[in-house]
C-alpha positions in Angstrom: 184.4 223.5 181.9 185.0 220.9 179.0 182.3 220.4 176.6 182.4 216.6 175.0 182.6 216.9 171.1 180.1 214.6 169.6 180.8 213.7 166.2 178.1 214.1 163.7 176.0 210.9 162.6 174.5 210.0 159.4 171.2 207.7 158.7 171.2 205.3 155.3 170.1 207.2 152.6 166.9 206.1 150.2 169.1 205.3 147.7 171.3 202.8 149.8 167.9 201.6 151.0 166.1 200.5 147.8 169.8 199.3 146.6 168.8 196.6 149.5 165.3 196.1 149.2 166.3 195.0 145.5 169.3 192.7 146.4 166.7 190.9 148.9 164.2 190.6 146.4 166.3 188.6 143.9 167.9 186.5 146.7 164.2 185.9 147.9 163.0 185.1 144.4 165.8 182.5 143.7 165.5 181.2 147.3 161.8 180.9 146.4 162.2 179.6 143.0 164.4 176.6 144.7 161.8 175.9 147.1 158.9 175.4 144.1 161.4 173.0 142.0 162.2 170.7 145.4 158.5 171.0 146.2 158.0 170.1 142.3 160.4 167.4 142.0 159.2 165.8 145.5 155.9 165.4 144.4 157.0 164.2 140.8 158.7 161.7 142.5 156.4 160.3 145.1 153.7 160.3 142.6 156.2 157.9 140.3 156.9 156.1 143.3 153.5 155.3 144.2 153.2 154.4 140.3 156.0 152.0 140.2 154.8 150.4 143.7 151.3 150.4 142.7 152.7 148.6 139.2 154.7 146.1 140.8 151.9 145.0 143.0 149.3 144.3 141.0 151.6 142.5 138.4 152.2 140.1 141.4 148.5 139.9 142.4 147.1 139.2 138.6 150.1 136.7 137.8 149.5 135.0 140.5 146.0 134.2 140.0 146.4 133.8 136.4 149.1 131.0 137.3 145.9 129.3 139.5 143.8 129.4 137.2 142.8 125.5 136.4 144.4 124.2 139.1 143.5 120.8 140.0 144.4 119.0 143.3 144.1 115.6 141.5 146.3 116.0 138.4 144.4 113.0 137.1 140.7 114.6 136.6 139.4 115.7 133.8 139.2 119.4 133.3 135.8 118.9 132.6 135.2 117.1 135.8 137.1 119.2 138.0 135.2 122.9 136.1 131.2 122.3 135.4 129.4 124.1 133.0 127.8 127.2 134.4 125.7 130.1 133.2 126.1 133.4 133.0 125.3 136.0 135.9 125.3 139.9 137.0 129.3 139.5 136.9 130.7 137.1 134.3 129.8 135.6 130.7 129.1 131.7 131.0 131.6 129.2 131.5 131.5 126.1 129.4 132.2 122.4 130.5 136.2 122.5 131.6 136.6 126.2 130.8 138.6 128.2 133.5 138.6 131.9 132.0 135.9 134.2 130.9 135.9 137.6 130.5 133.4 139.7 133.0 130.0 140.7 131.3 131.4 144.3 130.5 134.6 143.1 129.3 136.4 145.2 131.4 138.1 142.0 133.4 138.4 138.0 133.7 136.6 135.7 136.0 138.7 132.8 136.7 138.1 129.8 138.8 140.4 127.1 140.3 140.4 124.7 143.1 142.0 125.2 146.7 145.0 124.1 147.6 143.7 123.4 151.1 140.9 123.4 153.2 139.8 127.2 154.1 142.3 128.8 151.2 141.9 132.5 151.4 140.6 133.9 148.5 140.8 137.6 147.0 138.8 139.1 149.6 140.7 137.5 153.0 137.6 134.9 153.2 138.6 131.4 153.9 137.0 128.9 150.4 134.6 126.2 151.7 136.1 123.4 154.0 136.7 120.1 152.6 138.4 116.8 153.4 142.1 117.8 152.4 143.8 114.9 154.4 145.3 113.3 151.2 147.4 115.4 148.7 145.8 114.7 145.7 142.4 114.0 146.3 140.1 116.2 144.1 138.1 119.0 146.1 134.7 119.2 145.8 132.4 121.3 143.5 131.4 123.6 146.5 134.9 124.6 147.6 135.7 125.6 144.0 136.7 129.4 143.7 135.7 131.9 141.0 136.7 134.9 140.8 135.8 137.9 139.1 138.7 140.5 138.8 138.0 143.9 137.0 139.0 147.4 136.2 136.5 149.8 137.8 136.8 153.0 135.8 136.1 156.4 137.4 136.0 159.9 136.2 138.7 161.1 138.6 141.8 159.2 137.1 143.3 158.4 140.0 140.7 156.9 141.4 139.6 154.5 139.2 140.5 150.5 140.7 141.2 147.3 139.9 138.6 144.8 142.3 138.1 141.4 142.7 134.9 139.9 143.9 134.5 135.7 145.0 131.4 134.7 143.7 131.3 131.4 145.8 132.0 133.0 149.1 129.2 133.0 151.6 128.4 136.5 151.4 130.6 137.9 147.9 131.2 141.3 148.5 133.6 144.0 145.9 137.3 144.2 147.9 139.6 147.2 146.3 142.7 145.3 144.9 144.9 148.7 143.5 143.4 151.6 143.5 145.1 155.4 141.0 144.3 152.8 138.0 143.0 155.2 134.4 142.5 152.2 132.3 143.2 148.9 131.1 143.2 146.8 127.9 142.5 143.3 128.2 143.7 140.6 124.8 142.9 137.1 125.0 144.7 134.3 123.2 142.1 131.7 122.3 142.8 128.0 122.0 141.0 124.7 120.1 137.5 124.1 121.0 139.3 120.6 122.2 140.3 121.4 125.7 143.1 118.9 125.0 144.7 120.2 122.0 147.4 122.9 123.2 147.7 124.9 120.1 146.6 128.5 120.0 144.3 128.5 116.6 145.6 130.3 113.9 146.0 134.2 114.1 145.7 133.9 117.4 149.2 134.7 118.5 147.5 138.1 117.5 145.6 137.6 120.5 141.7 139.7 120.4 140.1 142.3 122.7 138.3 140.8 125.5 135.2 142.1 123.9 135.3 139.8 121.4 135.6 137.1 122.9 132.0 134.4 122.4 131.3 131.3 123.4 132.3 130.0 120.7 135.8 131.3 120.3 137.1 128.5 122.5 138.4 128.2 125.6 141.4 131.4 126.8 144.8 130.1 126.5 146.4 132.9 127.5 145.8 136.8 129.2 147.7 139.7 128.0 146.6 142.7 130.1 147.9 146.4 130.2 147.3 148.5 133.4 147.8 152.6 132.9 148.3 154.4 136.3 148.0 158.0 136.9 148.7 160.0 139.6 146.6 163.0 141.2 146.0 165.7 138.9 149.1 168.6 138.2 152.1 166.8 139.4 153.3 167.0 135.4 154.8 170.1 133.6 154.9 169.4 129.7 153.9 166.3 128.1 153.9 163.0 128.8 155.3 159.9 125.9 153.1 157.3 127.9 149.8 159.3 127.9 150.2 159.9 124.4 151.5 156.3 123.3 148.6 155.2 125.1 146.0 157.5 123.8 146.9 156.4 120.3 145.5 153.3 120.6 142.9 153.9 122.8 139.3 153.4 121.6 137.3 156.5 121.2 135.3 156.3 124.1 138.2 156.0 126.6 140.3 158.3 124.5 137.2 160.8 124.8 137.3 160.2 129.1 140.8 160.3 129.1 141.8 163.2 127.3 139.0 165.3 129.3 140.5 164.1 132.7 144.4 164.3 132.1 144.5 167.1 133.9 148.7 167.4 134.0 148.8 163.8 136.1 151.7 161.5 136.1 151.5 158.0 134.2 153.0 154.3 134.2 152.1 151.0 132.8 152.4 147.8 133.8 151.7 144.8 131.3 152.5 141.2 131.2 151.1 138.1 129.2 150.4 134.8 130.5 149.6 131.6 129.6 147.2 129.6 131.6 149.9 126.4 132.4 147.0 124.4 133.8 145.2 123.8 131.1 147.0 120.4 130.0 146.1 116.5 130.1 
């Protein structure tokens, strides 16, 4: 009878064994490594993104007010004709006879007021103005369809989710609509003019342009807006420091240095700025 030979068979050793275990473990780590910096770099990048898109946008949205401001559908009235005095309220400093742009009461943004285009123009917050006869081109609109609006920065102690909002104080029921919201805080200058609505130079110094807050009524009327926005993104999407937080810190007053420096929190930043000069305001 023929017995099978059955050759001998050997396991893998312990040493062989923990030789793998530490190959795998480097390949994991740099495998796992990779991962973090795409995960890192994604969310750096979509938090820039939304910066940049958030930027653009409210440049378009400010500009474009700012360029309404004073409009008149009857290039022939009077500024003081087509803008009436009116007082203060809960939302924005006085407007003087002709005026078109005050700063809010707190100084953190600008009312502005203008006429409609048309009948029904939709203002800030989607709401149609008040109807009026529009059936001739340049036929002045009425006192009640004029439109002011009060456009601000609404801080909050979460970076990110501070805002800009505007708010139509002539609509039928004026309400607080969210224009941008990631917004950590904004500077507003103002250029002033002549106390003669009809003169067109800036008064002297005053290519310096001032703080909103220092604006009176008797500065004279704005000329021209310079405004700053700085927007951050949700808290440790940065590694290491950051040239606009600290450009922007060192010239920040002291309160808002103090609530900015308490919530930076690693976050990504971006400004948007822009100056503009109210082109209505002419003869």
């Amino acid at each position: 009878m023929k017995i099978a030979h059955i050759a001998s068979q050997r396991g893998i050793s312990m040493i062989e064994l923990l030789v793998a275990l530490a190959i795998s473990s480097f390949l994991l780590l740099g495998i796992s490594q990779i991962y973090l910096d795409n995960q890192r770099n994604h969310l750096f990048q979509q938090s820039q993104s939304t910066n940049l898109e958030g930027s653009r946008f409210i440049t378009l949205v400010l500009d474009e007010y700012l360029g309404k401001a004073g409009y008149r559908r009857d290039p022939a009235q009077s500024l003081e004709s087509a803008f009436p005095q009116k007082g203060e309220n809960a939302d924005c400093m006085a407007f003087a006879k002709g005026a078109v742009i005050v700063p809010t009461k707190d100084a953190l943004g600008i009312c502005l007021r203008y006429q409609p285009l048309v009948s029904g123009e939709a203002d800030c917050q989607g709401d149609a103005s008040k109807a009026f006869d529009d059936s001739k081109p340049f036929k002045a609109a009425p006192d009640s369809a004029l439109i002011t609006l009060a456009i601000k920065y609404a801080p909050n102690a979460e970076l990110h989710q501070g805002s800009i909002t505007c708010k139509n104080l002539n609509a039928a029921a004026p309400g607080t609509m969210e224009i941008l919201p990631g917004v950590a805080d904004m500077r507003l200058q103002f250029g002033f003019g002549s106390k003669d609505m009809y003169e067109k130079k800036l008064t002297e110094g005053s290519g310096r342009f001032a703080d909103a807050s220092s604006w009176t009524a008797n500065s004279g009327p704005i000329r021209a807006v310079r405004y700053s926005i700085l927007l951050a993104s949700q808290e440790n999407q940065r590694s290491g420091a950051s040239s606009i937080y600290d450009q922007w810190i060192a010239k920040s007053s002291v309160a808002a240095k103090s609530r900015l420096t308490a919530n930076d929190k690693n976050r990504i930043y971006h400004v948007s700025s822009s100056t503009q000069t109210i082109r209505n305001l002419m003869p």
